[in-house]
C-alpha positions in Angstrom: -40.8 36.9 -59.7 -43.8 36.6 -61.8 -42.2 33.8 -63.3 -38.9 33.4 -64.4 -38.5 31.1 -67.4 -36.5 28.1 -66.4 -34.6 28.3 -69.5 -32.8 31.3 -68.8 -31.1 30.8 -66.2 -29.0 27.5 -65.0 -30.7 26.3 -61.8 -27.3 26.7 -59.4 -26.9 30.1 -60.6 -30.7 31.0 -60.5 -30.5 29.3 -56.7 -27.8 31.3 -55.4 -29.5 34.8 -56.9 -32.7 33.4 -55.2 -30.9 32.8 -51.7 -29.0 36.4 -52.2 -32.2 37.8 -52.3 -33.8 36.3 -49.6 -31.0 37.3 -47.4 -31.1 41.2 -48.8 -34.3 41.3 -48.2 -34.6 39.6 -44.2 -36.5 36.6 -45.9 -39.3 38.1 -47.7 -38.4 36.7 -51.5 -40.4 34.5 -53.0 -39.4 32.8 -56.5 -41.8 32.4 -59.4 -40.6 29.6 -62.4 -41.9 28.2 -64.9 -41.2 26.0 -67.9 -41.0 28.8 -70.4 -43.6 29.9 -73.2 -43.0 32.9 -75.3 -41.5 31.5 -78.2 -40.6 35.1 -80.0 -38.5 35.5 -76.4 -36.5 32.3 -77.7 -36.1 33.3 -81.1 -34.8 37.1 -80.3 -32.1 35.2 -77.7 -31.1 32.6 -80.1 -32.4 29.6 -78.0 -34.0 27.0 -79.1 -37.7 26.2 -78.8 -38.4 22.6 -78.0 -41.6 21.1 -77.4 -43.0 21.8 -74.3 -42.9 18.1 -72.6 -38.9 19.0 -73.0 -39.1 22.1 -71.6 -41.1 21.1 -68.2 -38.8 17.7 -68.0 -35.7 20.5 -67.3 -38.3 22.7 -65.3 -38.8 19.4 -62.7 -35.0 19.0 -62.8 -34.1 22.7 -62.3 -36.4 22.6 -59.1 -35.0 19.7 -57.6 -31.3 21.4 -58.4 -32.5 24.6 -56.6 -34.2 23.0 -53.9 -31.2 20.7 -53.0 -28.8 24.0 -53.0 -31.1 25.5 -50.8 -30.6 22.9 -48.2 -27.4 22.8 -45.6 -25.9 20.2 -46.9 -23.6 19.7 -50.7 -26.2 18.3 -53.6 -25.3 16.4 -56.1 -28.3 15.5 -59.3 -27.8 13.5 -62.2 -30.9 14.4 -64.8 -31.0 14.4 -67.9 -30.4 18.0 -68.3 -28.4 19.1 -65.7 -25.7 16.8 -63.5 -24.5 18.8 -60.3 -21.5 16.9 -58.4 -21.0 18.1 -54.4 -22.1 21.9 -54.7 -23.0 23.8 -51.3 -24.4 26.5 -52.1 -23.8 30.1 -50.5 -25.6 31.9 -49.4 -28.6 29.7 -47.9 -31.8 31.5 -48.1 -32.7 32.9 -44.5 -36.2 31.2 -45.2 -36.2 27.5 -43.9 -36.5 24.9 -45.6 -36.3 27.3 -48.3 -38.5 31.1 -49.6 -41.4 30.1 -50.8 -41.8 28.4 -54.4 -44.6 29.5 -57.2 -45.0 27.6 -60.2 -47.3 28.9 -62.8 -49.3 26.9 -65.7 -52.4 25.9 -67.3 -52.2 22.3 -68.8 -52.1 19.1 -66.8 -48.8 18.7 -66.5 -47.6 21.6 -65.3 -50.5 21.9 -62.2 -49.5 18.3 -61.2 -45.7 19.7 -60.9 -46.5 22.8 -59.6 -49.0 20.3 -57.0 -46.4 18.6 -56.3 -43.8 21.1 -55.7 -45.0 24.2 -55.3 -46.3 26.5 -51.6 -48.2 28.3 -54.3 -49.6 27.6 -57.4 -50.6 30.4 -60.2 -53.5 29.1 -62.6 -53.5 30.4 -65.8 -56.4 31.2 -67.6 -55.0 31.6 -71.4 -53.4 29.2 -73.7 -49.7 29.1 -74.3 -49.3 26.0 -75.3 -48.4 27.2 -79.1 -46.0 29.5 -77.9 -48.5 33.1 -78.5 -50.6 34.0 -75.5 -54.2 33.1 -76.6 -57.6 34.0 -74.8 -59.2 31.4 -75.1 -62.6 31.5 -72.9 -62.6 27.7 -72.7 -60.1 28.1 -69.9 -61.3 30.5 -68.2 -64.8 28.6 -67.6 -65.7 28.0 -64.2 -65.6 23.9 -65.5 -62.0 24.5 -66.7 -60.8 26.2 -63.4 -62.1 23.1 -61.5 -60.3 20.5 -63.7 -57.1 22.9 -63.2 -57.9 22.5 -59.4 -57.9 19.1 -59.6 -55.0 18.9 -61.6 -53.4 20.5 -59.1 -54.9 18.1 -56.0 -53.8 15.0 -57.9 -49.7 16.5 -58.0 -49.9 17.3 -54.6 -52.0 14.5 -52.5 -52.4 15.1 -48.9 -50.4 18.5 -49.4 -53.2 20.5 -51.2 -54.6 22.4 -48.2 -51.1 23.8 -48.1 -50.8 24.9 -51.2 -52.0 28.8 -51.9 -54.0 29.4 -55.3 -53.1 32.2 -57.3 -55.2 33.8 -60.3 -53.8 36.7 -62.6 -57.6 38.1 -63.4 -59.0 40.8 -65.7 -59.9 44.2 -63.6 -62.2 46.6 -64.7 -63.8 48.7 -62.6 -67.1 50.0 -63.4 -70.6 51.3 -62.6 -72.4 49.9 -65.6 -71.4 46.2 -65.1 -73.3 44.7 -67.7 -72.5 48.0 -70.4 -68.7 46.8 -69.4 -69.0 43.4 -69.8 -70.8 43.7 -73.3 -67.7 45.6 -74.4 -65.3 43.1 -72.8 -67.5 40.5 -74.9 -67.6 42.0 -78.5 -63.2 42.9 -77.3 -62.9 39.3 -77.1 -65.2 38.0 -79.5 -66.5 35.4 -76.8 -69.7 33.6 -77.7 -71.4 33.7 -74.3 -73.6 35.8 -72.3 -72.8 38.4 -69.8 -73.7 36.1 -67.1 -71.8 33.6 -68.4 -68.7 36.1 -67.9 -70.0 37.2 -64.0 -68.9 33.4 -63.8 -65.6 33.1 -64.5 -62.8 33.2 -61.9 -60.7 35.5 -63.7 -62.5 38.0 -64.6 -63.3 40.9 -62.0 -66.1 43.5 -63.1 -68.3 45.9 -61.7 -68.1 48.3 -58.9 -65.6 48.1 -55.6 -68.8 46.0 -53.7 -69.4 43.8 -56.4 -65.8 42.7 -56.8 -65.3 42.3 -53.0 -67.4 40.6 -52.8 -66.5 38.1 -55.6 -63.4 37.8 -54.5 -64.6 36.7 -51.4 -67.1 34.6 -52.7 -64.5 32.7 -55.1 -62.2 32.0 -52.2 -64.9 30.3 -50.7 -66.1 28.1 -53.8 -62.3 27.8 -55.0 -59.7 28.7 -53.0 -58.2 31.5 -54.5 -56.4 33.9 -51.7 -53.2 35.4 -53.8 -54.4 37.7 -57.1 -51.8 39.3 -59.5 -52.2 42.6 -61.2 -50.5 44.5 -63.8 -48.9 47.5 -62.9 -51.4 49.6 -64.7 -54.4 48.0 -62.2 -52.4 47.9 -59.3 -53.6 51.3 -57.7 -57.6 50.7 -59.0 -57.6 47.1 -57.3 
């Protein structure tokens, strides 16, 4: 799930339609969450939209809710947001100690949760933080991808090299790679050059060599190994 807004769903039922799903599929699910950002989602559903430091305090709760029905033994939690009293959950996922956790986000305090808690982490590479998704090419800078890196490092201490990177990136696959990127440019309105955007970690662009072999190369430099695609690119990557 590429990623389930924490606010939708309460964390024990979210857990147990997690664990389901694991066991329907012979343990090959894998949960995405995160703390919630579209704020035109809210307002059609009639939630409210609290600040975001509210929304990732019952993000770290929910996790430690699902987690702890995940385990063999009753949970109980008392958090601000949610207070869980003796619940076993059923089923228990087939994966042990539990299927594999994504957290997504961009901002500090999101990567050091999702370092902390996460087996994989998705970086993003917009800002959400006013509740609009916003390209802004200040984080998608090769500077900005290491701060989110070490974001990232600082949640998880001696757990990083565990932790798999994940990137949602622009694809566009072309011949003329610098006719392409001029267009992507003047789409964007981005003050930079077209090597500027060859850069970037999340962008993908030119022919099937040439992004090869940068994904190759920014596995090395960064670490990246898991890439999400739309639907529309999945058959072109």
């Amino acid at each position: 799930t590429m990623v389930i807004d924490n606010d939708y769903r309460h964390p024990v039922l979210l857990a147990k339609e997690a664990a389901t799903l694991d066991a329907l599929t012979g343990g090959r699910f894998e949960l995405g969450i995160g703390a919630g950002w579209l704020r035109t989602e809210y307002e059609q559903a009639g939630l409210p939209f609290e600040r975001a430091g509210v929304r990732i305090d019952r993000l770290a709760e929910a996790i430690q809710v699902i987690k702890g029905i995940w385990r063999e033994q009753p949970v109980t939690f008392a958090g601000q947001h949610y207070q869980v009293t003796a619940l076993n959950g059923v089923p228990k996922p087939l994966q042990r100690p539990h299927p594999p956790l994504l957290i997504g986000g961009g901002k500090e305090r999101m990567l050091k949760l999702a370092g902390r808690e996460a087996n994989i982490v998705g970086i993003l590479t917009s800002d959400v933080s006013r509740g609009t998704l916003v390209s802004d090419i200040n984080e998608r800078t090769p500077a900005a991808v290491q701060q989110k890196l070490e974001w990232i490092r600082q949640g998880a201490v001696d757990r990083f090299d565990q932790i798999e990177l994940s990137l949602i990136p622009t694809v566009i696959v072309t011949d003329d790679r610098r006719g392409a990127t001029a267009a992507l440019l003047q789409q964007q309105g981005w003050a930079v050059t077209v090597e500027d955007v060859w850069q970037m970690p999340s962008v993908l662009i030119g022919s099937t060599e040439q992004i090869a072999a940068d994904i190759q190369t920014r596995r090395e430099t960064y670490g990246f190994s898991y890439y999400v695609v739309s639907d529309h690119d999945m058959a072109t990557f």
